[in-house]
C-alpha angles and dihedrals in degrees: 000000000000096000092043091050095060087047083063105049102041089045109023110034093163093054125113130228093232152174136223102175110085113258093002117124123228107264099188090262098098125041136184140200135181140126106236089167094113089050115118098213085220096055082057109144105243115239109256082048116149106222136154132227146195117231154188127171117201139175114243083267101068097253104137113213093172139039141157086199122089096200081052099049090047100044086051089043096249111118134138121195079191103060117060118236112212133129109292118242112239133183117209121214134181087260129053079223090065096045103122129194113207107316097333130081093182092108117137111262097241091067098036089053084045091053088040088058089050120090117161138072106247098021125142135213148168119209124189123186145167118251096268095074082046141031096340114193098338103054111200117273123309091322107062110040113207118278085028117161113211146207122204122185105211136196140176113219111174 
């Protein structure tokens, strides 16, 4: 917490200590930034809402390990001609828990609080948290190494 914390505050002065999960308080393990100044409350996405985003997921070194953009993933060397980039489709619920992606709602809770705190189309976030919101002990693969902590840039497009 403590490393992530200075990461924070030396990269990401705008961002929140914050909390997805109902009546917790914010511990220093996730944080959240967006600027959520231009939003209209009435034109608030409803929850059960079907968007799409744009995303990339890092480690607080810059190495991306994820991204829905092509120009990102080729510009990080990460690029499959075999895999298709295009915004991600994404269901809100009235819980982060409930956030699904596709077909699948085994994402990681970190990304799905940081998609439960968005609410406009066309907003943008970054989102930074410690591995316990992410990977835990056992990382993913070569990319994410275990007690990883992670940064993910978020949009919604449509």
């Amino acid at each position: 917490k403590t490393q992530l914390s200075t990461y924070v505050h030396n990269n990401f002065s705008d961002a929140a200590n914050a909390s997805y999960i109902k009546d917790q308080d914010p511990d220093g393990s996730f944080w959240f930034s967006s600027d959520i100044s231009s939003f209209k409350e009435e034109d608030m996405l409803a929850r059960g809402a079907q968007i799409k985003i744009n995303d990339t997921g890092r480690l607080l070194d810059g190495t991306v390990f994820d991204t829905s953009i092509a120009k990102v993933a080729k510009d990080a060397g990460i690029y499959s001609k075999n895999r298709t980039y295009e915004p991600q489709s994404v269901t809100l619920a009235e819980s982060y828990a409930d956030i699904t992606m596709g077909s699948s709602n085994s994402l990681i809770n970190g990304f799905k609080g940081a998609l439960f705190l968005m609410h406009w189309k066309g907003q943008k976030a970054n989102v930074l948290f410690t591995s316990t919101h992410g990977y835990g002990i056992s990382g993913s693969g070569n990319a994410i190494p275990s007690y990883a902590s992670l940064w993910f840039e978020l949009e919604i497009v449509e």
